[in-house]
N, C-alpha and C positions, 0 to 999 in steps of 0.2 A: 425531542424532534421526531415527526413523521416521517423517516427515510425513506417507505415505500413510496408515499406518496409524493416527496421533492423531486425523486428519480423521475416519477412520472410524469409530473409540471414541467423539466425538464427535456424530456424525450426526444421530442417535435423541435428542437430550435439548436440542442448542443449536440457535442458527441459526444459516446460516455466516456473518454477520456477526461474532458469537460465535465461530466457532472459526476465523476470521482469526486475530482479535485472540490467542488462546491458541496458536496457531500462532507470532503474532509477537512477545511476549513469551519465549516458549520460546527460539525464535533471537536472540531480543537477550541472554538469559543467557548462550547459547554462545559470541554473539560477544564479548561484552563482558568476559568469562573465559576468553573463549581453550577453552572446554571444549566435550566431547563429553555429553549428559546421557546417552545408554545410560551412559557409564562412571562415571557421580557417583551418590553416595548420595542415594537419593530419598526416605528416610526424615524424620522429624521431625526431625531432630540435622543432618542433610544439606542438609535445605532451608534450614534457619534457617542453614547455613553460608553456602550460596548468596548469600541475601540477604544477612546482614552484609558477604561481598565486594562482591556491587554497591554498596551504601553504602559503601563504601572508593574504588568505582572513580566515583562522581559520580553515580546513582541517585537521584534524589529521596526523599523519603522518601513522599509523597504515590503515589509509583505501588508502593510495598511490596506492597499488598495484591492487586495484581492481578497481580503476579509468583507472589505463593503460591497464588494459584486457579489458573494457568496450570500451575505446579509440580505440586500436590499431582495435578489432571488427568492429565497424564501418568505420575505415581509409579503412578498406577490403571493406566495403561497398564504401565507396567512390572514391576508385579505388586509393587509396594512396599507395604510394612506398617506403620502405627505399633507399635512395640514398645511393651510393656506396658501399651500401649490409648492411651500418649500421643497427642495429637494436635496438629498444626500449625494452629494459629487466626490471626484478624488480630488477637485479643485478648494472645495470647504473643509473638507478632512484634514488637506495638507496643512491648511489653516491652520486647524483644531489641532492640531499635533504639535504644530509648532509654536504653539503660542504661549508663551514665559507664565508659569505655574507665579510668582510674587513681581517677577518685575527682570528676574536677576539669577535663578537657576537657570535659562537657557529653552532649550526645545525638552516637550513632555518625556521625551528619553533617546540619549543618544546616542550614535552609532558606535557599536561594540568595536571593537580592535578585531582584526582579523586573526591573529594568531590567540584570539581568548575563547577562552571555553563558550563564549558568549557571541561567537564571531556570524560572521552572516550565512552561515548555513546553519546554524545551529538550531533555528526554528521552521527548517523547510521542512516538510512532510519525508518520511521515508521513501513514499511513492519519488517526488518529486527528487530527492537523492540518488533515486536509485537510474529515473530515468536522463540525470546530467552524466550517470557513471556511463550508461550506455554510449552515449553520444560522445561523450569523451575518448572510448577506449575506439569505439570505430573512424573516428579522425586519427586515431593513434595508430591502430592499424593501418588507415588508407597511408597514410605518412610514409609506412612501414618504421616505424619507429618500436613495434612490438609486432610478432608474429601471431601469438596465443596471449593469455593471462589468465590469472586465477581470478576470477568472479564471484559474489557474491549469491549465485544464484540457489544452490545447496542452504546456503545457512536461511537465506529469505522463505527458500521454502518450507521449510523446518521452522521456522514462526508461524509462519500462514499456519499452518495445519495445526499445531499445538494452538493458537488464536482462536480458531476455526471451531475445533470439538473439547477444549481446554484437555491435551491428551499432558504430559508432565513428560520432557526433553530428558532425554539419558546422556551420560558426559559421552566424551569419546571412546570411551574406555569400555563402551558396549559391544559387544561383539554382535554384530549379524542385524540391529535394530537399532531407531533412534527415539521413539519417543512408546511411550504405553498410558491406555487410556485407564481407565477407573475401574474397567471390570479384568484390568490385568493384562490385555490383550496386544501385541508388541508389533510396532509399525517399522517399515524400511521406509523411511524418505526419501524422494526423488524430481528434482525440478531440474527442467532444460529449456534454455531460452533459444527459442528460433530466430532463425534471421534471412535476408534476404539474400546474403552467402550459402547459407547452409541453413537449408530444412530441415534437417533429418530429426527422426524423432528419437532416435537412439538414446536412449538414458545412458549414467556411466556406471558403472562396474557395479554389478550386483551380487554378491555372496552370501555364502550360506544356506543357499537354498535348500539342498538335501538333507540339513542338518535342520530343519523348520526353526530356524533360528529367529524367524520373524512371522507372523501369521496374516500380515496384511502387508502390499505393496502399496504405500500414497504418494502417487506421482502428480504433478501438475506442468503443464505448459506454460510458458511465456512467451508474450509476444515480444521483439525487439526492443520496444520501451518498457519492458516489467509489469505489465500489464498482462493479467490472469486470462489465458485462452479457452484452457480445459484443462479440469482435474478430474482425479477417480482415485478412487480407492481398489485396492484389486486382492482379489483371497490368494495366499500362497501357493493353493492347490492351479489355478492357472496360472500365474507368474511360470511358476515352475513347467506346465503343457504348453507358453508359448514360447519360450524362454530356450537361445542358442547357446550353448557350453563354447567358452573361448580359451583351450588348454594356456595359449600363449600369456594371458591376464590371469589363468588359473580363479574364473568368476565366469557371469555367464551374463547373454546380452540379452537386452529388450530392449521391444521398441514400443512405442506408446501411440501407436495409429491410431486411426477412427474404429477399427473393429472393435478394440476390446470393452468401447463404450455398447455395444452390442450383446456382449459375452456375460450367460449368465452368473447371478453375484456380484457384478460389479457395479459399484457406486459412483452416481455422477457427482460431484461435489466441486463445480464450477460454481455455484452463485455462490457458495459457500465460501469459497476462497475469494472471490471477487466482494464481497461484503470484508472478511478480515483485513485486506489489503485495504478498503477504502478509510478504516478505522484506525490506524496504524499510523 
């Protein structure tokens, strides 16, 4: 699939929330069939093949319809045509899904039980996982039914990045660092999800600094729905020059403002993160 170029057929009409999502649909048909889509038929007869495979391969039948917008999207991109003016609807698909394999199995595959490993989140995108947790926890909040919570937003980040540059995750049990790339070199991870309570760009508790325990700070922003804002990678030698000592946490604070995107040695690695997230 041409990513650069779907993003860009896209541009002009979605947001890129939207054409994450179409982005990452597309890749889950590649992966989950093993296929290239330059080389599959993008037509009406073509898609509808698409999808009855992923219902063979564990596909819900609930996310059909936003495989065939993802689909039919790109067939535009790829200059595909409904023959005879047919067209691929969610209204023929449902059809196509539901329509008894001998007579006497039932629908092309059925709704999984919710409490099975096979339940209906089971095939939502991480993206889309991550942005129901959001929205869940700030209904949970306005409720006051929870003041804080532990979040997901640390460990998401710490995939992105190993994703990203394939750096190799170290357990917990690292002192001062979380992951190290291939020439050895050992990164602190750092991800904060902003909101429209609270901006702040404060990351949380940073250690080791004096002890160069780590030689790279990679930090990333999120927006309120886990959507990638801005990242960087940042050398130890400034972490450490912008970076306030907090006796009381005995670690020290930063903040991850627009300046350090500025500051020389420091790496922007927003598309880069916004590309691993779309994959995932």
């Amino acid at each position: 699939m041409h990513e650069l170029e779907f993003r860009r057929s896209l541009k002009e009409r979605l947001s890129a929330r939207s054409i994450d999502s179409y982005v990452a649909y597309c890749r889950r048909v590649e992966s989950k069939l093993a296929v290239d889509l330059d080389d599959c038929d993008l037509g009406p007869d073509g898609i509808r093949d698409l999808i009855e495979r992923l219902g063979s391969a564990g596909v819900g039948r609930k996310m059909a319809g936003n495989f065939v917008s993802a689909l039919r999207a790109y067939a535009a991109l790829a200059g595909a045509r409904p023959r005879g003016g047919e067209q691929v609807t969610e209204h023929s698909l449902t059809e196509c899904l539901l329509a008894p394999g001998d007579g006497s199995e039932g629908p092309l595959y059925a709704e999984a039980d919710e409490g099975s490993a096979d339940g209906p989140m089971a095939h939502a995108t991480v993206k889309e996982l991550l942005t129901t947790y959001a929205t869940v926890m700030a209904e949970l909040r306005r409720r006051g039914v929870v003041r804080t919570g532990n979040s997901p937003v640390g460990d998401y980040a710490e995939i992105l990045f190993s994703k990203a540059f394939v750096w190799t995750l170290e357990g917990n049990s690292a002192a001062g660092y979380d992951a190290v790339d291939a020439n050895g070199l050992r990164y602190q991870i750092k991800g904060r999800q902003l909101s429209v309570s609270n901006a702040s760009r404060q990351l949380s508790a940073i250690r080791k600094i004096d002890d160069c325990a780590f030689d790279y700070l990679a930090a990333v922003l999120f927006d309120p729905d886990f959507r990638v804002r801005r990242a960087a990678i940042v050398p130890n030698v400034l972490v450490r020059a912008r970076a306030r000592r907090s006796d009381h946490t005995n670690s020290w604070i930063f903040y991850l403002d627009e300046r350090v995107w500025a500051e020389e040695g420091v790496r922007d690695v927003t598309n880069e993160l916004a590309i691993a997230a779309s994959r995932l």
